[in-house]
N, CA, C and O of each residue as an XYZ file, in Angstrom:
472
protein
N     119.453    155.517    191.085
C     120.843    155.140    191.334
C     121.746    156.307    190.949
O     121.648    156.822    189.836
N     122.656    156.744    191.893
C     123.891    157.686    191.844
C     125.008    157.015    191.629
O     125.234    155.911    192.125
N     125.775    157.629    190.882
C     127.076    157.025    190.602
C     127.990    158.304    190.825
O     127.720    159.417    190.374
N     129.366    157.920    191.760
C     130.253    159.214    191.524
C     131.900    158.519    191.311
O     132.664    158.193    192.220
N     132.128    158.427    189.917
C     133.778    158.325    189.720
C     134.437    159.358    190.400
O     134.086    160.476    190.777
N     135.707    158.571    190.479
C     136.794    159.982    190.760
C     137.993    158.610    190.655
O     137.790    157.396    190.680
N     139.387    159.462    190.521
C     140.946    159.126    190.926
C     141.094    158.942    189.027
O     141.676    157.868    188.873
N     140.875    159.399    187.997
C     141.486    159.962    187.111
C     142.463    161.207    186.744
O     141.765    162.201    186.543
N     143.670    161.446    186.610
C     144.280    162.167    186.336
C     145.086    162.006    184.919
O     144.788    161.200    184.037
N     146.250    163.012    184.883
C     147.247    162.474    183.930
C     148.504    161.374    184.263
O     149.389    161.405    185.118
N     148.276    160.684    183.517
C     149.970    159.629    183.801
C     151.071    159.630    182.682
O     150.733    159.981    181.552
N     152.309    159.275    182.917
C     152.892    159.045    181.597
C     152.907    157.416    181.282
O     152.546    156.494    182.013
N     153.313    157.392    180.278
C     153.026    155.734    179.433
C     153.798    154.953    180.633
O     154.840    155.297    181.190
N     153.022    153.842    180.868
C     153.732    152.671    181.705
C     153.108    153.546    182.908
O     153.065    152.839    183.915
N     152.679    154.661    183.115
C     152.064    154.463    184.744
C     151.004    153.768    185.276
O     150.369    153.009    184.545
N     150.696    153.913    186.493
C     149.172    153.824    186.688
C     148.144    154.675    187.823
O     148.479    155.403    188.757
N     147.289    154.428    187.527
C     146.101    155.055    187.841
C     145.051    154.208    188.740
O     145.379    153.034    188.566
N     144.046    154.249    189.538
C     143.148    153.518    190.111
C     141.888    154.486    190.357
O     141.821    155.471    191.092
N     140.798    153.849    189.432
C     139.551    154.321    189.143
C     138.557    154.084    190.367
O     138.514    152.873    190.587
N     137.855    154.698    191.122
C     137.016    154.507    192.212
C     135.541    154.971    191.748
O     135.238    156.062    191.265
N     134.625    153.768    192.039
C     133.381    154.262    191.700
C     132.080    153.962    192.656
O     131.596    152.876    192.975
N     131.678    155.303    193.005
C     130.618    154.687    194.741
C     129.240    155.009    193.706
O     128.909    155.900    192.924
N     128.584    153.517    194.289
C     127.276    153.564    193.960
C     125.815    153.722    195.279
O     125.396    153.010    196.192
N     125.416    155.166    194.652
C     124.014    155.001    196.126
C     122.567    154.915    195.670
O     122.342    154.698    194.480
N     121.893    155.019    196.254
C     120.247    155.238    196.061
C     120.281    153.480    195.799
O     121.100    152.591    196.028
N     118.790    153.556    195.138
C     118.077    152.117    194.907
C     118.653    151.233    194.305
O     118.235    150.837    193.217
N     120.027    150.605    195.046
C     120.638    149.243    194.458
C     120.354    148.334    194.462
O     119.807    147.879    195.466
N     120.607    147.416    193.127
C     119.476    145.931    192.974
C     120.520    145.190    193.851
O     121.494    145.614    194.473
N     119.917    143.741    193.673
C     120.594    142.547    194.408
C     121.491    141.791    192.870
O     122.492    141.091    193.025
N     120.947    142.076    191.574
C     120.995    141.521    190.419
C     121.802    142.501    189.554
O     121.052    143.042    188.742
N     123.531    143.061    189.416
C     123.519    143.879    189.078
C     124.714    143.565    187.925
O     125.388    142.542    188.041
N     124.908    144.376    186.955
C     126.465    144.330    186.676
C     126.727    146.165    187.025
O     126.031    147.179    186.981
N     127.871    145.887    187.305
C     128.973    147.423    187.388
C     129.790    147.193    186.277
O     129.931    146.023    185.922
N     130.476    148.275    185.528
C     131.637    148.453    185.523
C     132.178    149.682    184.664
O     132.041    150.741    185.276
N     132.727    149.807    183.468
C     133.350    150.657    183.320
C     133.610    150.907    181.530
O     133.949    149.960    180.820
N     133.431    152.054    181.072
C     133.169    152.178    180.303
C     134.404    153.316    179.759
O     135.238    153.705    180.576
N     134.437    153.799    178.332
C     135.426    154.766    178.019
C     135.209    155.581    176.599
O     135.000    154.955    175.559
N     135.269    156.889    176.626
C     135.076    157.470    175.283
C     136.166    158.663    175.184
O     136.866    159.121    176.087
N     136.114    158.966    174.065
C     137.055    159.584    173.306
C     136.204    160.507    171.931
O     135.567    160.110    170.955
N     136.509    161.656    172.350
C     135.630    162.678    171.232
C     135.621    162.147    169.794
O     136.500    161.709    169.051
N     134.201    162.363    169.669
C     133.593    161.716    168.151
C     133.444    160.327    167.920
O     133.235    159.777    166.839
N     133.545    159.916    168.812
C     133.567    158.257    169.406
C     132.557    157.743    169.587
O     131.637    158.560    169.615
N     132.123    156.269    169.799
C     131.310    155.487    170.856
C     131.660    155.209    172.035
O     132.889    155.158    171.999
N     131.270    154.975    173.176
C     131.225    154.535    174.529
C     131.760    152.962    174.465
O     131.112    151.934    174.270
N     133.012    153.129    174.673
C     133.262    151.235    174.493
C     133.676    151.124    175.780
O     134.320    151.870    176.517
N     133.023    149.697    175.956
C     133.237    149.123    177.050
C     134.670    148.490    177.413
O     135.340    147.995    176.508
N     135.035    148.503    178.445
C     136.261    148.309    179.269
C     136.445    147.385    179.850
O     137.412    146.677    179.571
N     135.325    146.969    181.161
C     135.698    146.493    182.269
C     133.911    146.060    182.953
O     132.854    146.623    182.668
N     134.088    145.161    183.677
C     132.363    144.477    184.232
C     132.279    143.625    185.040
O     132.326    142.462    184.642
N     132.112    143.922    186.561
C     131.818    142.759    187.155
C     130.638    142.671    187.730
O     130.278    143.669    188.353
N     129.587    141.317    187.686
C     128.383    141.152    188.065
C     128.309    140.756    189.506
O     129.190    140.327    190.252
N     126.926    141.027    189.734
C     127.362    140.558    190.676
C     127.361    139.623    191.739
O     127.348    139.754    192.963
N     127.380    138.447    190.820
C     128.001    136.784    191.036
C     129.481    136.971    191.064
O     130.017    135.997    191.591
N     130.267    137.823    190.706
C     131.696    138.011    190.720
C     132.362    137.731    189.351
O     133.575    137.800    189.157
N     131.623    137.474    188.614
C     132.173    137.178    187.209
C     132.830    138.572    186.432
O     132.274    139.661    186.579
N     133.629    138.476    185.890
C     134.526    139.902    185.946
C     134.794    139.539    183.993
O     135.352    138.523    183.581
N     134.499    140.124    183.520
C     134.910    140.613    181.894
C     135.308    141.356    181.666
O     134.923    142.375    182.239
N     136.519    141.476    180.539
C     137.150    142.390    180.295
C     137.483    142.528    178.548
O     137.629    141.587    177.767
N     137.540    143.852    178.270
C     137.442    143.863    176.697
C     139.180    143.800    176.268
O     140.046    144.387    176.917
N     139.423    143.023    175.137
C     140.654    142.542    174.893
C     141.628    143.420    175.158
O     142.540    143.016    175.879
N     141.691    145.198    174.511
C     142.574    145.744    174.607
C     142.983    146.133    176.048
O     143.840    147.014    176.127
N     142.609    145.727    176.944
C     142.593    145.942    178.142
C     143.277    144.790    179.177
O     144.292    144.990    179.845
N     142.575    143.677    179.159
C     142.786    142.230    179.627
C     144.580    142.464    179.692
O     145.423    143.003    178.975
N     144.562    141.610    181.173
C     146.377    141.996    181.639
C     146.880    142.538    181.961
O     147.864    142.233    182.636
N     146.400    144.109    181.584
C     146.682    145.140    182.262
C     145.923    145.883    183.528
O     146.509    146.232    184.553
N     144.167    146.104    183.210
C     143.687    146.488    183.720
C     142.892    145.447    184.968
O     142.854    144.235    184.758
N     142.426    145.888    185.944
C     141.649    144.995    186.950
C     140.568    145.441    187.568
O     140.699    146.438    188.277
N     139.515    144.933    187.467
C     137.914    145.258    187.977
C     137.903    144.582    189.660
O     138.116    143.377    189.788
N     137.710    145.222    190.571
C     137.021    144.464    191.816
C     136.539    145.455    192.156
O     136.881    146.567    191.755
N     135.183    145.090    193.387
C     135.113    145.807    194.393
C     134.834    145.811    195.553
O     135.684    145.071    196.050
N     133.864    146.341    196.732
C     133.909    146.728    197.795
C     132.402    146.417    197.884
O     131.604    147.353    197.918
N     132.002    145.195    197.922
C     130.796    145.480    198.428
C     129.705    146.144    199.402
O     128.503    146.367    199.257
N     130.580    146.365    200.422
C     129.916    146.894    202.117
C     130.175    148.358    201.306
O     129.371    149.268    201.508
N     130.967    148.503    200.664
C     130.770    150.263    200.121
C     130.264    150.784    199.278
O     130.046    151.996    199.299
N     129.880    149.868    198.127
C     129.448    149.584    197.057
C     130.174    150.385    196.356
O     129.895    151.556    196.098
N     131.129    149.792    196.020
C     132.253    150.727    195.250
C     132.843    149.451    194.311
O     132.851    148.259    194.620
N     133.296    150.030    193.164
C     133.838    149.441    192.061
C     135.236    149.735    191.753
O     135.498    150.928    191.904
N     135.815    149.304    191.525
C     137.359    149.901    191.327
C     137.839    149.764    190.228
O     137.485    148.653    189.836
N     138.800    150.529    189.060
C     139.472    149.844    187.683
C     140.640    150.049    188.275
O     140.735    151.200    188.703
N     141.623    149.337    188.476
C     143.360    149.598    188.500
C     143.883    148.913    187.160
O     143.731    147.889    186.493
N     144.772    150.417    187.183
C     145.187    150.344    185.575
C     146.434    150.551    185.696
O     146.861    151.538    186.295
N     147.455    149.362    184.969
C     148.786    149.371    185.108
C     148.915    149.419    183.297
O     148.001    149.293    182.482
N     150.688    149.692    182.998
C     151.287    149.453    182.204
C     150.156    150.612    181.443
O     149.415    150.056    180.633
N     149.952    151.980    181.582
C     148.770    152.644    180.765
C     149.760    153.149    179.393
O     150.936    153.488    179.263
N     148.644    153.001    178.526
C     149.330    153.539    176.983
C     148.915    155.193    176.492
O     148.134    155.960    177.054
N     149.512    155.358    175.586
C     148.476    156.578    175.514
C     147.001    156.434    174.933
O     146.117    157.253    175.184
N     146.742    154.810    173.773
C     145.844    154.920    173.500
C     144.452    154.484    174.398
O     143.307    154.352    173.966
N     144.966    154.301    175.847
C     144.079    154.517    176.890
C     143.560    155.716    177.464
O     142.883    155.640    178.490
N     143.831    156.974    176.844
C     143.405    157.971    176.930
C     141.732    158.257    176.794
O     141.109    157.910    175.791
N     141.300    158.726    177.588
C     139.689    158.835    177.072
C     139.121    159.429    178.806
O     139.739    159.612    179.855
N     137.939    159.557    178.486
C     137.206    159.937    179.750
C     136.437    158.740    180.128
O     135.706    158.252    179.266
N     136.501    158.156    181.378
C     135.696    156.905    181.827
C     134.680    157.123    182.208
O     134.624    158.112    182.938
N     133.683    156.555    182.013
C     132.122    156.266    182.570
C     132.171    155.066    183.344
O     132.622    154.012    182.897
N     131.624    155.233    184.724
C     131.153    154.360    185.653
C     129.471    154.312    184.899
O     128.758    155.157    184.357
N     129.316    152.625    185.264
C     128.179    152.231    184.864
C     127.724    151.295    185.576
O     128.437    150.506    186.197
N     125.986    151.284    185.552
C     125.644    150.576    186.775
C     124.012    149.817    186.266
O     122.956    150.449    186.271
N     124.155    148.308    185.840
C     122.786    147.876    185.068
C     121.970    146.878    185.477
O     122.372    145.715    185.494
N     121.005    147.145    185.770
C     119.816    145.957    186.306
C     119.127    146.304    185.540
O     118.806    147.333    184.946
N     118.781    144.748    185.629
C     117.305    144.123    184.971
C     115.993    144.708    185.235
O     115.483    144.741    186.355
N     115.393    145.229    184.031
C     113.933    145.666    183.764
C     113.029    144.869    182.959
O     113.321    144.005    182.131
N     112.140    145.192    183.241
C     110.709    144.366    182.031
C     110.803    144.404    180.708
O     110.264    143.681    179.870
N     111.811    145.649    180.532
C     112.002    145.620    179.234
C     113.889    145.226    178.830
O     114.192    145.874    177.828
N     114.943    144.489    179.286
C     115.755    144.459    179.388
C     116.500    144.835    180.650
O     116.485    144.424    181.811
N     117.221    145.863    179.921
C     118.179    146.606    181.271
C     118.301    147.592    181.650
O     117.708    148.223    180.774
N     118.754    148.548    182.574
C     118.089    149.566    182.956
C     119.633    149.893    182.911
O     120.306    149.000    183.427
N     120.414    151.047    182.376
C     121.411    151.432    182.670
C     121.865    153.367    183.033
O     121.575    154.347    182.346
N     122.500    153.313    184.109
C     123.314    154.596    184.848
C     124.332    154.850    184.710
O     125.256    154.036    184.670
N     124.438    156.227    184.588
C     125.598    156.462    184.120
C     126.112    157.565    185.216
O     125.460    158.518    185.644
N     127.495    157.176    185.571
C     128.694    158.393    186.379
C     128.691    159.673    185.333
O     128.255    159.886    184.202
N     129.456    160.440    186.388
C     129.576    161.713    185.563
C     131.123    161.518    184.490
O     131.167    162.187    183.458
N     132.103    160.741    184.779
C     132.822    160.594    183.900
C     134.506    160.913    184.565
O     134.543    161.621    185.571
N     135.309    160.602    184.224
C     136.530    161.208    184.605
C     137.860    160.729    183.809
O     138.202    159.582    183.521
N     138.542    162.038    183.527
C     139.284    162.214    182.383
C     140.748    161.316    182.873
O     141.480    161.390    183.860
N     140.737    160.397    181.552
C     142.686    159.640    181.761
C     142.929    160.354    180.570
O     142.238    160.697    179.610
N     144.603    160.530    181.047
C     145.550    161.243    179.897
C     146.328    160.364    180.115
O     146.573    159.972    181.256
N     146.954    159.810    178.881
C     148.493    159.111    179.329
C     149.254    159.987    178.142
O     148.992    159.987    176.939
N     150.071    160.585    178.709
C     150.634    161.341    177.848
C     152.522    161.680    178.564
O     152.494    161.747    179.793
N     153.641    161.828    178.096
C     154.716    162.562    178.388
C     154.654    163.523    177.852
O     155.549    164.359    177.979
């Protein structure tokens, strides 16, 4: 599985942004997508997730602002991100996880940088 983010740039506080994420090669039928975020010296915290039954989760500091859908016939994932703060700053990881024998099997995008900054 390939993953390629893109549509991160800089915004100022209160803008927004819309995250695009195309998934190719060997896609399951059983999957979750979504979206992930780090910040130097950090952990990878999760953001954003929709399976794909359509069930869509979202991690608190986020919820209200941000929105997960996507494109199935394209297999694309989307984050649209309104009302951005600065402490939404970080580089995003597209992520992409099916089920293995031993749990879950997870992929990772190459990443793409949000600034919210004036």
């Amino acid at each position: 599985v390939q993953l390629q983010a893109s549509g991160g740039g800089l915004v100022q506080p209160g803008g927004s942004l819309r995250l695009s994420c195309v998934a190719s090669g060997s896609l399951a039928s059983i999957y979750v997508m979504g979206w992930y975020r780090q910040t130097p010296g950090n952990q990878r915290d999760f953001v954003a997730s929709i399976l794909s039954g359509g069930r869509l989760n979202y991690a608190d500091s986020v919820r209200g602002r941000f929105t997960i859908s996507r494109n199935i016939g394209k297999n694309t994932v989307y984050l649209q991100m309104i009302n951005l703060e600065p402490e939404d700053t970080a580089v995003y990881y597209c992520n992409y996880r099916i089920p293995s024998t031993d749990g879950w099997d997870d992929y990772w995008g190459q990443g793409t940088q949000v600034t919210v900054s004036s």
